[in-house]
C-alpha atoms as one frame of an Amber mdcrd trajectory, in Angstrom:
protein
 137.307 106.012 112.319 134.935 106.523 115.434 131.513 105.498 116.039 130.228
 106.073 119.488 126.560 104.821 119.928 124.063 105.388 122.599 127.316 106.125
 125.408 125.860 106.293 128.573 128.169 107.735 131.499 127.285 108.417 134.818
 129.610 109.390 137.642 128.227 108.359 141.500 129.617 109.724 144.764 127.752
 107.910 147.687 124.475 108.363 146.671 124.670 111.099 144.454 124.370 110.460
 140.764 125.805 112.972 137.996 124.673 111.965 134.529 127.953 112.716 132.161
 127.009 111.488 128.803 123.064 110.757 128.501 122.633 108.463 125.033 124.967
 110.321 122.587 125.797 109.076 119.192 128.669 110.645 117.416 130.955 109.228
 114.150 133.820 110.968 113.424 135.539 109.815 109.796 138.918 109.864 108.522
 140.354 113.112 108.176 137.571 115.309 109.998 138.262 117.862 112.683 135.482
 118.326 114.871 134.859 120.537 117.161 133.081 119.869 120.686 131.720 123.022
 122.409 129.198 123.500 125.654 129.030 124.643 128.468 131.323 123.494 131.739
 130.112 120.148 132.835 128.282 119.563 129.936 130.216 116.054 129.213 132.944
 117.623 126.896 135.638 116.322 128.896 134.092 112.797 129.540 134.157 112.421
 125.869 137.173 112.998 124.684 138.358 110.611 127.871 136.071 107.645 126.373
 136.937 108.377 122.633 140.966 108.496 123.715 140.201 105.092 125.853 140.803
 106.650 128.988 137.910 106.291 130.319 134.739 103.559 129.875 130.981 104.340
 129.133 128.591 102.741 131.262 126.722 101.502 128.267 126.678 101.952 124.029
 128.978 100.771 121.927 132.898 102.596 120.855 134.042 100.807 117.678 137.944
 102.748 116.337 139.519 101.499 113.765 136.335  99.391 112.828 137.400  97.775
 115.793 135.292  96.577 118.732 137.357  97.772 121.824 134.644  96.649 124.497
 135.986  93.440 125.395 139.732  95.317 125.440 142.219  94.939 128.558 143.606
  97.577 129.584 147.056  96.314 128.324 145.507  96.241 124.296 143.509  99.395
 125.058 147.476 101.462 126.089 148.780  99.793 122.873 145.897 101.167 120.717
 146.253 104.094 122.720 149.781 104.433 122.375 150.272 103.505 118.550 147.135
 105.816 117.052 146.888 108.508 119.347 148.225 111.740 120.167 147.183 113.907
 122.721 147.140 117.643 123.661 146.449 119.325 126.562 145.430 122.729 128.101
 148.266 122.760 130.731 150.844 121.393 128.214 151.824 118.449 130.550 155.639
 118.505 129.563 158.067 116.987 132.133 159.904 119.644 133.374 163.186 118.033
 134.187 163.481 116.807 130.654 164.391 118.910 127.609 162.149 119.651 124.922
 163.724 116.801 122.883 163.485 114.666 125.536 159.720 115.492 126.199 158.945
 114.847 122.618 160.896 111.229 122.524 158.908 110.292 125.259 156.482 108.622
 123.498 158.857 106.674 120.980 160.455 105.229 124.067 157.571 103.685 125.435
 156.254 102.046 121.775 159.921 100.964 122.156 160.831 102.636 118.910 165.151
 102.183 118.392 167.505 105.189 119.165 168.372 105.754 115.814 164.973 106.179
 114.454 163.307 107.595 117.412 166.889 110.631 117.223 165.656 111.012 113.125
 161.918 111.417 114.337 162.483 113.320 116.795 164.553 115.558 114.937 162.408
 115.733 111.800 159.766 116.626 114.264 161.053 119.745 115.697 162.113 121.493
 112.138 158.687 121.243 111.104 157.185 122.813 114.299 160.112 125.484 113.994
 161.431 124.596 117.884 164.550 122.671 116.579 166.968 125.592 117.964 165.491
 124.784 122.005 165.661 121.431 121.546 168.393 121.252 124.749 165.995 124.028
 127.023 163.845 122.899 129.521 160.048 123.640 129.561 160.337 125.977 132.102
 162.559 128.093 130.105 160.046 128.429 127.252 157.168 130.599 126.601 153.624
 129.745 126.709 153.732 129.248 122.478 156.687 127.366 122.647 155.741 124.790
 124.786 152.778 124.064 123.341 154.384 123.398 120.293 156.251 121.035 121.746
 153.193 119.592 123.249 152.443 118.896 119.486 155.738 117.738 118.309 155.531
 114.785 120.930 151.850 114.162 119.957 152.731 114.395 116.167 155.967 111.937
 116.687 154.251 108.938 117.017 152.643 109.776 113.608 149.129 109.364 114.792
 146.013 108.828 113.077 144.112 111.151 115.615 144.670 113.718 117.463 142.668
 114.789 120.777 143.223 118.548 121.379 141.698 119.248 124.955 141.484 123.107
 125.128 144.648 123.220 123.169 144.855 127.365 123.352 143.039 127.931 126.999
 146.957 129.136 128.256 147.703 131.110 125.467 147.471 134.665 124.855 145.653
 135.398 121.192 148.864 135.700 118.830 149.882 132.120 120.385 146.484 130.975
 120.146 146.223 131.494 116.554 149.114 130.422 116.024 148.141 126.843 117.589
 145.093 126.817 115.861 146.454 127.183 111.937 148.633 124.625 113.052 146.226
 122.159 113.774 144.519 123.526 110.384 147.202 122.370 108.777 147.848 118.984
 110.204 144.252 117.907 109.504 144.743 119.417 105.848 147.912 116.694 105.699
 145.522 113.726 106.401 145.515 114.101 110.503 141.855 113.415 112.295 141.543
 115.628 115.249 138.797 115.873 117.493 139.141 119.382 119.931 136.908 120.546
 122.921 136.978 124.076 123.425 135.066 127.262 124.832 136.385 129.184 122.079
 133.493 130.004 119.611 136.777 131.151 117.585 138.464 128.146 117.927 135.644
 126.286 117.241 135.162 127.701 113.842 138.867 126.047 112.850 137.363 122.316
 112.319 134.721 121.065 109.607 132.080 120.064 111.967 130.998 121.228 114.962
 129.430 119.686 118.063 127.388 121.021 120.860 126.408 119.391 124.355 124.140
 120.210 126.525 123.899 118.206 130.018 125.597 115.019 128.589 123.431 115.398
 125.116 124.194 116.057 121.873 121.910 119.321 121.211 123.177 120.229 117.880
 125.748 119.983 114.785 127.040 122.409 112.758 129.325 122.744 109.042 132.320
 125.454 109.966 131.601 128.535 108.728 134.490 130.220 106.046 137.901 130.719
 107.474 138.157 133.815 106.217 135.276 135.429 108.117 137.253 134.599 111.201
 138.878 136.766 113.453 140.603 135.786 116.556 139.741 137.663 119.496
């Protein structure tokens, strides 16, 4: 699904240089759930950008899909973007004058997706995360559990072949947390690739694979050890 090869990223503020990504090489195949894990400003961050085409490396190679996405505008790369992707995020990122349904139709109304269908997906959505009795409440109304739920649900809507967790349980308390993280257990045991950075060596232990960097290098990776040895902090 992705194969990043010798990325090279570099950020430069007048004359000052900051090496981001220093020759990594990472595949990720269909159905894995990797975890990335170092320290802060390590590159974790910069990686998940380039691998959810939000960002460009300097040099190397990204082929998704088996696709070459070098030579993509910016126009083909939001398509891509918005058609395979799904995305969650530390802070949640909900819009807080629109309800939860709302939030989580967002993305079916910009892949232009007809009312009818996007109402069914939407609902069909929010019965499987368990959040179909706030679907009329407002974000702000919700608790720190719910609403990243329905950060999933509107990541999960656009039935994506990946999923890019950025710190998905940094804002939650443990019970949440755990919560979260079966969830995304689950999803990736239904067929869903996800790709997660976290800080959590916890978390971390959820995927199949995980990743370590160290000053914009890849410095080791790791096989999960068994679920059931795992206990959440």
């Amino acid at each position: 699904m992705i194969t990043l090869k010798d990325i090279q990223k570099a950020y430069r503020i007048h004359d000052i240089e900051t090496v981001a990504l220093d020759s990594l090489d990472l595949t990720v195949n269909q159905g894995d759930f990797v975890s990335i894990m170092g320290p802060s400003g390590c590159g974790k961050s910069t990686l998940l950008s380039i691998i959810g085409m939000l960002d460009s490396c300097d040099s190397g190679s990204y082929r998704f899909l088996d696709l070459n996405i070098e030579a993509y505008s910016e126009n083909q790369l939001a398509k891509l973007r918005s058609r395979n992707l799904g995305y969650i995020f530390q802070s949640f990122n909900l819009v807080d004058d629109l309800t939860v349904a709302e939030n989580i139709e967002l993305p079916l109304l910009y892949n232009k997706v007809g009312k009818k269908q996007r109402r069914a997906r939407v609902q069909a959505i929010m019965e499987r995360l368990s959040i179909t009795h706030r679907a009329n409440h407002l974000p702000q109304h919700l608790s720190g559990g719910q609403q990243q739920r329905v950060a999933i649900a509107r990541a999960l809507v656009i039935e994506p072949k990946l999923i890019l967790a950025d710190e998905p349980t940094g804002n939650l308390d443990s019970e949440n947390g755990t919560e979260v993280m079966r969830l995304l257990t689950e999803l990736n045991q239904q067929g869903t690739t996800i790709v997660m950075v976290t800080h959590s060596e916890t978390d971390a232990q959820f995927g199949n694979r995980i990743v370590h960097l160290l000053d914009g290098k890849m410095i080791s990776r790791q096989p999960k050890v068994v679920l059931s040895e795992v206990q959440y902090a």
